[in-house]
VEXDREN-2710 file (C-alpha; in Angstrom, 1 decimal):
% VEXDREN-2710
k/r/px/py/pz
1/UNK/0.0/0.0/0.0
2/UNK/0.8/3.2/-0.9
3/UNK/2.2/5.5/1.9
4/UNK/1.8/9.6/1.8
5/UNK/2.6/12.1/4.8
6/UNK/0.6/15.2/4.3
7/UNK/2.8/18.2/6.4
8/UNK/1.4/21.3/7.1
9/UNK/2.3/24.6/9.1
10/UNK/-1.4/24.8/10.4
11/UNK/-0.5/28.4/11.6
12/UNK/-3.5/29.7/9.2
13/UNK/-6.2/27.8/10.7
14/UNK/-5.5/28.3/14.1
15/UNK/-5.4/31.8/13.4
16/UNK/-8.0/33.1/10.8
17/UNK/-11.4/32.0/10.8
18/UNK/-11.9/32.7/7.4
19/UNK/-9.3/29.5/7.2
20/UNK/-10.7/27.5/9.8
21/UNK/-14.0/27.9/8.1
22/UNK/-12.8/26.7/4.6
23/UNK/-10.8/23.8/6.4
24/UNK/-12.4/23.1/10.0
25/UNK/-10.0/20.1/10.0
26/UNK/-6.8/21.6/8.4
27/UNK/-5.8/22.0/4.9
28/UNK/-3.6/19.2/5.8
29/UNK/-6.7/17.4/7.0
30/UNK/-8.9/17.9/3.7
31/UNK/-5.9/16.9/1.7
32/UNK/-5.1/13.6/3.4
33/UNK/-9.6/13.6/3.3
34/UNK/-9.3/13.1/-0.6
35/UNK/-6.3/10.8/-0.9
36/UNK/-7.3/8.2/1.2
37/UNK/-7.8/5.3/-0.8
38/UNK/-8.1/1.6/-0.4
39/UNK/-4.8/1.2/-2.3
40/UNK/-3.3/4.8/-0.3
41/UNK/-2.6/5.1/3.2
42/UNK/-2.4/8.8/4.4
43/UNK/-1.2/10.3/7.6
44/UNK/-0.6/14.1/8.3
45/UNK/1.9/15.6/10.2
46/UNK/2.3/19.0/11.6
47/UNK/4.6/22.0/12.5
48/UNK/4.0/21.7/16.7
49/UNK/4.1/18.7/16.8
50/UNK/7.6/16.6/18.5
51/UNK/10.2/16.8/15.3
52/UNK/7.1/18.5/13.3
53/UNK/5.8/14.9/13.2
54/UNK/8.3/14.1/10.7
55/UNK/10.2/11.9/13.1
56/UNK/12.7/9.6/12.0
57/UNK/9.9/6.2/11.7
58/UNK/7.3/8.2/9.7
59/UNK/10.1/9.9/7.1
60/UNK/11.6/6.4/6.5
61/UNK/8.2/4.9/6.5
62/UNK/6.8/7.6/3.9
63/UNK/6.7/6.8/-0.3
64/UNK/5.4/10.7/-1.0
65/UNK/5.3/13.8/1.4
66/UNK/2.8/16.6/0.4
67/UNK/4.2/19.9/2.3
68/UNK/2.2/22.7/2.9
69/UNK/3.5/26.5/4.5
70/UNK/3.4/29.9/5.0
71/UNK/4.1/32.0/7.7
72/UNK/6.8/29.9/9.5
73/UNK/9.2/28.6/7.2
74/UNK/11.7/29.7/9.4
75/UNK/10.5/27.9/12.4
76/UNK/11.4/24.6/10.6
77/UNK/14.3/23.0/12.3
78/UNK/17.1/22.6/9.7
79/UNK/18.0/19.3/10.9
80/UNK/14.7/18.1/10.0
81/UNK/15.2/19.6/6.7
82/UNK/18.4/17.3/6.1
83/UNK/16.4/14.4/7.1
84/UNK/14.0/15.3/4.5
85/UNK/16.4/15.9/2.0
86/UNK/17.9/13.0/2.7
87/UNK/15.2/10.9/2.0
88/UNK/14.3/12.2/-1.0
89/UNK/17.8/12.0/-3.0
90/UNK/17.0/8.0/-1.8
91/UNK/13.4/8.0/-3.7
92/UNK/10.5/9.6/-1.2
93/UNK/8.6/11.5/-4.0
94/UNK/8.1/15.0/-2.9
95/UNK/5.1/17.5/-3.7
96/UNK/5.4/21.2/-2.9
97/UNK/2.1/23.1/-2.9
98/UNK/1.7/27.1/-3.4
99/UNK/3.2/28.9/-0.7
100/UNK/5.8/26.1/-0.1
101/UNK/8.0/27.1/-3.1
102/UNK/9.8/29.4/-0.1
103/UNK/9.7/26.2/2.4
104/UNK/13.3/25.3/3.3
105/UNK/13.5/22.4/1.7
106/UNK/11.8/23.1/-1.4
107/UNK/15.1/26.0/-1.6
108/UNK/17.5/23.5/-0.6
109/UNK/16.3/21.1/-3.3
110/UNK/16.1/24.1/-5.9
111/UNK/19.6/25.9/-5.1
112/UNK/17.9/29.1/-5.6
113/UNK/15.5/31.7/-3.8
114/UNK/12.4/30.3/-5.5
115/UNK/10.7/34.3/-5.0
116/UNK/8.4/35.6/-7.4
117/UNK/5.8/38.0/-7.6
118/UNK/2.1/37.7/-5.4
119/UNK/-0.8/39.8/-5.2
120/UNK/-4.3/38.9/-3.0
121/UNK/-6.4/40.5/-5.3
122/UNK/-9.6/38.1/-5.6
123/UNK/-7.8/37.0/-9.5
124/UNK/-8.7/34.7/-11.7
125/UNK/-6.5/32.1/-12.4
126/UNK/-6.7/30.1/-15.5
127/UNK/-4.0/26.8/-15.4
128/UNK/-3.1/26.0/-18.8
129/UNK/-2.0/22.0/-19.4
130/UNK/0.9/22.6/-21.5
131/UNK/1.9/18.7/-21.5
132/UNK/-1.3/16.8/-22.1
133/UNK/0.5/14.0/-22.4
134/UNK/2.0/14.0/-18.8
135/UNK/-0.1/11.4/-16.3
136/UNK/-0.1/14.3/-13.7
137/UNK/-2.6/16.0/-15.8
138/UNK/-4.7/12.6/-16.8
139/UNK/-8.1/13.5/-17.0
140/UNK/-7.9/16.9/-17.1
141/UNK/-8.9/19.0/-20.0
142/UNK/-7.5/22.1/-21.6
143/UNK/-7.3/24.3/-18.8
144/UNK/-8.7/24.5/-14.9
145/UNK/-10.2/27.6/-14.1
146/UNK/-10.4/28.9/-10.5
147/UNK/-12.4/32.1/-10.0
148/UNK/-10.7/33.6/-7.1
149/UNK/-6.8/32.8/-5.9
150/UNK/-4.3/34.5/-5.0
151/UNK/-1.9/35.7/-8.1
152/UNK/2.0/34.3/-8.3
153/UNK/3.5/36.4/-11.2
154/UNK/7.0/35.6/-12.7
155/UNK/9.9/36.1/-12.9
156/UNK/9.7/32.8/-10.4
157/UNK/13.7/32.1/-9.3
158/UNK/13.3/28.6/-9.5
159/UNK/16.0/26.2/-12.1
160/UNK/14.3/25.4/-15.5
161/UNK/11.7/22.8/-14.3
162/UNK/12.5/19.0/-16.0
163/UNK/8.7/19.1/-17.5
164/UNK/6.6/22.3/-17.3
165/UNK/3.1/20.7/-16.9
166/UNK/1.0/24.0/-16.4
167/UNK/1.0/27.5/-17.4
168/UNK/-0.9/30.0/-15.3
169/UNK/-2.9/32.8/-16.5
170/UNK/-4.2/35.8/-14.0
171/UNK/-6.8/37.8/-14.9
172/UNK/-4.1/40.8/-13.9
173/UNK/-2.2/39.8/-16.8
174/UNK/0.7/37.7/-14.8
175/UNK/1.5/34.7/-16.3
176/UNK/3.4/31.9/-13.9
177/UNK/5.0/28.1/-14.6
178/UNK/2.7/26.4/-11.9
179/UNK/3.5/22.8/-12.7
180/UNK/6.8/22.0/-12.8
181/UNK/9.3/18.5/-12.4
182/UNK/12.1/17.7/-11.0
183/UNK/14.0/14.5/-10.0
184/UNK/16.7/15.2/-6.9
185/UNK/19.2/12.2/-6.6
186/UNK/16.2/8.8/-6.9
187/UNK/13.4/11.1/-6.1
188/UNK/10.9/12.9/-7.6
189/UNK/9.8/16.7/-6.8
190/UNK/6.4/18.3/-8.2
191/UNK/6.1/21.7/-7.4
192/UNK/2.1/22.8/-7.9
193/UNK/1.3/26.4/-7.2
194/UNK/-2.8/26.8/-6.5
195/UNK/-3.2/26.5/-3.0
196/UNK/-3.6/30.0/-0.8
197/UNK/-5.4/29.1/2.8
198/UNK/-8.2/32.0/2.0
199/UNK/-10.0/30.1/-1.2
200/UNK/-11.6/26.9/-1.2
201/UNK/-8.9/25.8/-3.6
202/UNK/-8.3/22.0/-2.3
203/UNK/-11.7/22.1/-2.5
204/UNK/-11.8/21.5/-6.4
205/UNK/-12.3/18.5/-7.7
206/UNK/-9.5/19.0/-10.6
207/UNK/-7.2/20.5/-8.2
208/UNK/-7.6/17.1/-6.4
209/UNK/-7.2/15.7/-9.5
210/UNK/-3.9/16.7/-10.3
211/UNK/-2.5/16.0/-6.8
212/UNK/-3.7/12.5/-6.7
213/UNK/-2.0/11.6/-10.0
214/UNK/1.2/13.5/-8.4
215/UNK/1.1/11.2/-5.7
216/UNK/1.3/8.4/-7.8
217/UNK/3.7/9.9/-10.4
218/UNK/6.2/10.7/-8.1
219/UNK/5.7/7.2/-6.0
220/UNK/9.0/5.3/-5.4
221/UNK/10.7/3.2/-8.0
222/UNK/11.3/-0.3/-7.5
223/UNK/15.2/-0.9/-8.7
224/UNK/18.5/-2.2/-7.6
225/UNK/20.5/0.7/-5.1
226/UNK/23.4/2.0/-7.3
227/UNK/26.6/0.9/-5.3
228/UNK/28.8/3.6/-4.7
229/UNK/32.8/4.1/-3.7
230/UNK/35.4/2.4/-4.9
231/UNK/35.0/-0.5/-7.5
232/UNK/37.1/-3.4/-8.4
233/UNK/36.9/-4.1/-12.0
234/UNK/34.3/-6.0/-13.9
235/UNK/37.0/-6.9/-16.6
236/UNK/40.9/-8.1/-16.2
237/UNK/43.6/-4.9/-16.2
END
């Protein structure tokens, strides 16, 4: 079975109704809500919790971790990054969702400062699939349209993403790579940008969509571990 980590800050919902009223049980909790599968096992972890509930037994224990933050990247312990870091370069699939592109880890991963532009002006967003073809985007059709989010504008300092899966359009005139891939030693990174704690976002049936197909896109690989260090030869010198 199939084993996902949900993380989230939950600094939002403790702190705005407007956020507790869109997610009474946690953007973390909706999100793990619509995974849950017979075939996928979902548990969520959070900021305040011992080690951010990302202890040693649930990280090794994890196949995909869905992280979610805002206003306390910095409260992150960087040793806990490492360990997250760690497990991805040996195959944990990794999904970053909107405001997580400044998450520590997500710039540790990227090498760079991952800023962009933002406005919270009520914008339309309109996500263009740019790859069709890609199974993170199965069964969605042109575009998804969401009527209100918050607007991420580029320049985005990220590297050039491996795939770019989805164009964003704001009804501001920003445009913004919201779908982008990324493999980081065995595993595999999907950064998706819809997501801000004031819209019913993870609410959207397409936006659920598009993160259940992550999760199974950027699922472990079964394969033979590359041995490292010195080597004898195969052949006689």
């Amino acid at each position: 079975m199939l084993q996902v980590t949900v993380w989230n800050e939950n600094r939002h919902e403790q702190k705005n109704p407007v956020v507790s009223e869109i997610y009474p049980e946690g953007i973390h909790g909706t999100i793990a809500g619509f995974l849950k599968t017979d075939q996928v096992q979902v548990k969520t972890a959070t900021l305040d919790e011992p080690e951010h509930g990302l202890t040693e037994e649930v990280l090794s224990s994890t196949d995909v971790l869905i992280w979610w933050g805002h206003l306390a990247h910095d409260e992150v312990d960087d040793a806990i990054v490492e360990k997250v870091k760690q497990r991805v370069l040996e195959g944990m699939g990794l999904i970053v969702l909107h405001s997580g592109h400044f998450s520590k880890i997500f710039k540790t991963l990227m090498g760079t400062t991952c800023d962009l532009k933002w406005r919270e002006a009520n914008d339309k967003e309109r996500l263009w699939i740019i790859d069709p073809s890609h199974p993170i985007v199965e069964g969605i059709g042109e575009y998804i349209e969401l009527e209100e989010e918050e607007m991420y504008g580029e320049h985005f300092d990220i590297p050039a993403p491996e795939q770019l899966i989805m164009m964003s359009w704001f009804s501001g005139g920003e445009v913004f790579r919201s779908g982008c891939t990324y493999q980081r030693g065995k595993g595999k990174v999907f950064y998706f940008r819809p997501g801000h704690e004031t819209y019913p976002t993870y609410h959207n049936e397409e936006i659920q969509k598009v993160i259940k197909n992550a999760v199974q896109w950027a699922k472990p690989t079964d394969r033979n571990m590359p041995v490292y260090g010195n080597a004898k030869p195969l052949e006689k010198i």
